[in-house]
N, C-alpha and C positions, 0 to 999 in steps of 0.2 A: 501281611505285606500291604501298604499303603496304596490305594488305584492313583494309577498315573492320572495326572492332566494336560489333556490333549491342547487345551488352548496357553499352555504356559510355555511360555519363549525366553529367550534372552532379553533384556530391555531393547532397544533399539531408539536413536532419534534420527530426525531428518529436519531441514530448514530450506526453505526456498525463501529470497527476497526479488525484488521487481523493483526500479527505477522510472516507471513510466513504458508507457506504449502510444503510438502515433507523435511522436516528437522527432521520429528520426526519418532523416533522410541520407540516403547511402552516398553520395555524388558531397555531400558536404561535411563530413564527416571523415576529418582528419586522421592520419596515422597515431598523431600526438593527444588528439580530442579521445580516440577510441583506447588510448592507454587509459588516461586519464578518467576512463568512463570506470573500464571494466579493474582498475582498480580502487576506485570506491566502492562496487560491488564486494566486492573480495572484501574490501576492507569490513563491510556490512557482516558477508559470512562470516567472518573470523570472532566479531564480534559478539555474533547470536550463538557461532558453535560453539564457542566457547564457554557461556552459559549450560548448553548441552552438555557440554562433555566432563564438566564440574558437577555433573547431577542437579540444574537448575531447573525451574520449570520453564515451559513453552512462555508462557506471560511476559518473563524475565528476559526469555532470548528475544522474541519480537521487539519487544521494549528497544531494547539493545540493539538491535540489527538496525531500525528505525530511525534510532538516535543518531548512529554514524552517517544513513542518509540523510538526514535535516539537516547534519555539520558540514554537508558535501555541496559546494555549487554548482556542480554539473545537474544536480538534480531539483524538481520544481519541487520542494515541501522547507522549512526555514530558512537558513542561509542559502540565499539562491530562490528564492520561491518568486514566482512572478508576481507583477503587479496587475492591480485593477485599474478601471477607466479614470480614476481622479488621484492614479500614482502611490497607489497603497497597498502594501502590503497586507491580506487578509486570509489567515490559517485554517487550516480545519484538518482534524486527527480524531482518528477512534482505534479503541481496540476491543476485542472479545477472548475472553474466556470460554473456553469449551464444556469445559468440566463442569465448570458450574456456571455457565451461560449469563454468567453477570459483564457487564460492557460497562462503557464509560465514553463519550466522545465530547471535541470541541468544535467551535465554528464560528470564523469571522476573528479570532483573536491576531491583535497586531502587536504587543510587544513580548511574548511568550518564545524565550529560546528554543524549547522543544516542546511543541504543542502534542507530540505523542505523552507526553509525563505528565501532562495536566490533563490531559485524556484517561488518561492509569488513574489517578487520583479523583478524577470526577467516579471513578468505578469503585474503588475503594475506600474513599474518603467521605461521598456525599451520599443520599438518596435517594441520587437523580441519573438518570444514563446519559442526557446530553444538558450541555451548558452555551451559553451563547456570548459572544461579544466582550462587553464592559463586563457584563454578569460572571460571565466565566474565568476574565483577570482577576475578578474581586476575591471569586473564590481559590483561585490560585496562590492570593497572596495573605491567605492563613493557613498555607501549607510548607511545611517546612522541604528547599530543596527545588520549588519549582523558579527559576531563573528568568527576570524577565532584563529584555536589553530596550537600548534607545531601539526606534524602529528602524533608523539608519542600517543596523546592525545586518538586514537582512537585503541592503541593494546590493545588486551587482549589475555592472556597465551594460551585459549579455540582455541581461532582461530586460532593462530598462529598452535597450535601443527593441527590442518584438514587441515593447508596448507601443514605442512610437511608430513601430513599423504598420503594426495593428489598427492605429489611429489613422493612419496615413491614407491606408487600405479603405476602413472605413468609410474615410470624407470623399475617398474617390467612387465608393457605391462599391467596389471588391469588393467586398464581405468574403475575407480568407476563409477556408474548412476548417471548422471547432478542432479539428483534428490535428491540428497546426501549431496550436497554442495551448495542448495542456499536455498535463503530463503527474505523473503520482508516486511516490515512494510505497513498500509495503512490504511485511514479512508477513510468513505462517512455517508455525512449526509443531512437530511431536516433541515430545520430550520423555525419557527413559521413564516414566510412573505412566505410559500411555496417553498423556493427557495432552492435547491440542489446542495454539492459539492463534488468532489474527489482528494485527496491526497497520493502518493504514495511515499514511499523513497528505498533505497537500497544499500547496498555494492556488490550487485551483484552476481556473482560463483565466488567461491573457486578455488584459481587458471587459473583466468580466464587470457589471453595475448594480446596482441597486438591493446590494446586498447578497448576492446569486453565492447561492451553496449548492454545492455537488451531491456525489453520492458520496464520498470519504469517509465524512463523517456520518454517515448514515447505518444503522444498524442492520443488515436484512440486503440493502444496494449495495455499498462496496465494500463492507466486514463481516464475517461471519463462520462463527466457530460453535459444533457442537463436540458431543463426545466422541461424533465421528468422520467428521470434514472440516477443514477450515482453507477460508478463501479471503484473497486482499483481492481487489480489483484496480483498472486504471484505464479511463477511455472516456467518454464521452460521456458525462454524469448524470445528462436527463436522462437518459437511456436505460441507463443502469439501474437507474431511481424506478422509474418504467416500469421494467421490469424483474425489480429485484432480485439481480444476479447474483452475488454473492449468497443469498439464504436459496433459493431456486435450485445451485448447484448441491447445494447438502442435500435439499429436500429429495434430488433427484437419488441420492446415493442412499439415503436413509428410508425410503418409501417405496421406489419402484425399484430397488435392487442394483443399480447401475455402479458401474466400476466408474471411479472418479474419472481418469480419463474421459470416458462417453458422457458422463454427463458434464464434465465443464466445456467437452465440444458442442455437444448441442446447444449451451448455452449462450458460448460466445459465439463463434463457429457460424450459426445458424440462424439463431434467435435475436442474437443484436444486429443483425445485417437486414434481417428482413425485415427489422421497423427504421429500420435506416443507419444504427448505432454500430460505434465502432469502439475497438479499446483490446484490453485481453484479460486476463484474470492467474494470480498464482493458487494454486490449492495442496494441500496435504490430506491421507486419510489416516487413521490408528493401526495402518500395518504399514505405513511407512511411503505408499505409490507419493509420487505427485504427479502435477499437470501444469503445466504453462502453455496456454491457449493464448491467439492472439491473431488479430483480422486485419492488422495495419499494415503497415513495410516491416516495422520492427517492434522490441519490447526488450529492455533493458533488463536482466534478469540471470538469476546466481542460482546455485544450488549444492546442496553434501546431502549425499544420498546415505539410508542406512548403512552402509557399505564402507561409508567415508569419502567417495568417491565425489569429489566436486569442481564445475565449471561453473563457466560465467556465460552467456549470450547475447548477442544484439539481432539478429536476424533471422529469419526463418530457416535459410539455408547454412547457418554454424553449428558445427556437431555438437551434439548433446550427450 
């Protein structure tokens, strides 16, 4: 008679995506705006489960979850993504593999429809994990499939006028809270083979100059997938960078034993407040928990639990 094994289960997958955190304020924030929000979310789930539920990998789903947020202008990462101080549009996206801990990320790219695909492609196509600028369209455009638009392609009226409003703020010595003005796209998921990924995109802050890159695109700050955590981030990207929060929260799970929960609160929770940072982070582990931590007002954020079972969130006080 064969010995049983105790660690063999049914497959199982799960998928959490994020829209940003610190963007939202409750008092302006329409009845109409808040449809609008949480069915782009949805629209994200539908997109990544179903990846899942086709037997795809986590890679695919993120990919995909991602993809429908950078098409969405309610959200800052492609279409819709804010601008910088001299009116430009500048991208940044990574993702991770867990399984096998290969990455790939972009940063600064302006005419890239979904700077998550050329991020997938810097990970799979080249033999580098991050690409930069002009560098990174070049090599986008010896790939088959990666989409680039005029840069037009990416204003929207919304934005435009928080840049000017930014500017305004500025000249008058305000200096608005970082908090005000960013905001991040991002998935993590399991997928039925066990295997765990993270995907992150961005238009970055509001106004932001001289080339200033976040954590997004950052391997270890806001992405980070082993064989047994994975984390998208979104908040305040020096912070993050800081104290690399994204790999920080695996570490915690993978070294000192901590159940994802505790360890992505201590991270965001505790850790980005006390050096002053703010934001929140989505996570996944390979039994399926997640976590959506968050120190703002709100955090834009979806979820299908193994279960099937899934919502969408803006606030700290909406059932989960």
């Amino acid at each position: 008679m064969a010995a049983s094994n105790p660690s063999a289960r049914s497959p199982i997958t799960a998928l959490v995506v994020h829209g940003g955190a610190g963007t939202i304020v409750r008092t302006q924030l329409t009845p109409e705006r808040e449809a609008s929000i949480r069915a782009g979310l949805n629209h994200a789930l539908d997109a990544g489960h179903a990846v899942l539920q086709a037997g795809g990998s986590a890679r695919d789903a993120v990919t995909a979850a991602v993809v429908a947020l950078e098409d969405d202008a309610n959200f800052n990462a492609g279409h819709g993504a804010v601008f910088n101080h001299d009116g430009v549009n500048e991208l940044d996206a990574s993702i991770m593999d867990g399984h096998t801990l290969e990455a790939g990320a972009v940063a600064g790219v302006r005419r890239v429809k979904n700077p998550i695909q050329l991020a997938r492609a810097a990970m799979e196509k080249s033999p580098h994990v991050m690409l930069v600028g002009t560098g990174a369209e070049g090599f986008g455009q010896t790939v088959p499939d990666i989409a680039f638009v005029d840069p037009k392609f990416f204003f929207t009226e919304e934005r435009w006028r928080q840049l000017r409003a930014a500017q305004a703020e500025e000249a008058a010595g305000a200096v608005a809270p970082p908090s005000a003005h960013f905001g991040t796209v991002g998935a993590v998921a399991l997928d039925a083979h066990g295997h765990l990924a993270a995907a992150t995109s961005t238009g970055g802050m509001t106004n932001k100059r001289w080339g200033r890159v976040g954590d997004s695109p950052i391997i270890g700050a806001g992405t980070y997938a082993t064989d047994r955590c994975a984390v998208s981030g979104t908040g305040w990207g020096e912070f993050f960078i800081r104290l690399n929060v994204a790999a920080d929260i695996c570490a915690r799970v993978a070294y000192r034993g901590d159940g994802l929960q505790a360890a992505a609160d201590e991270v965001v929770m505790h850790r980005l407040p006390a050096l002053g940072g703010d934001g929140g982070a989505i996570a996944v582990d390979a039994d399926g928990n997640i976590a959506m931590p968050f120190n703002t007002e709100g955090m834009y954020r979806g979820w299908v639990r193994p279960d099937g079972t899934r919502g969408t969130a803006i606030f700290g006080d909406d059932a989960r």
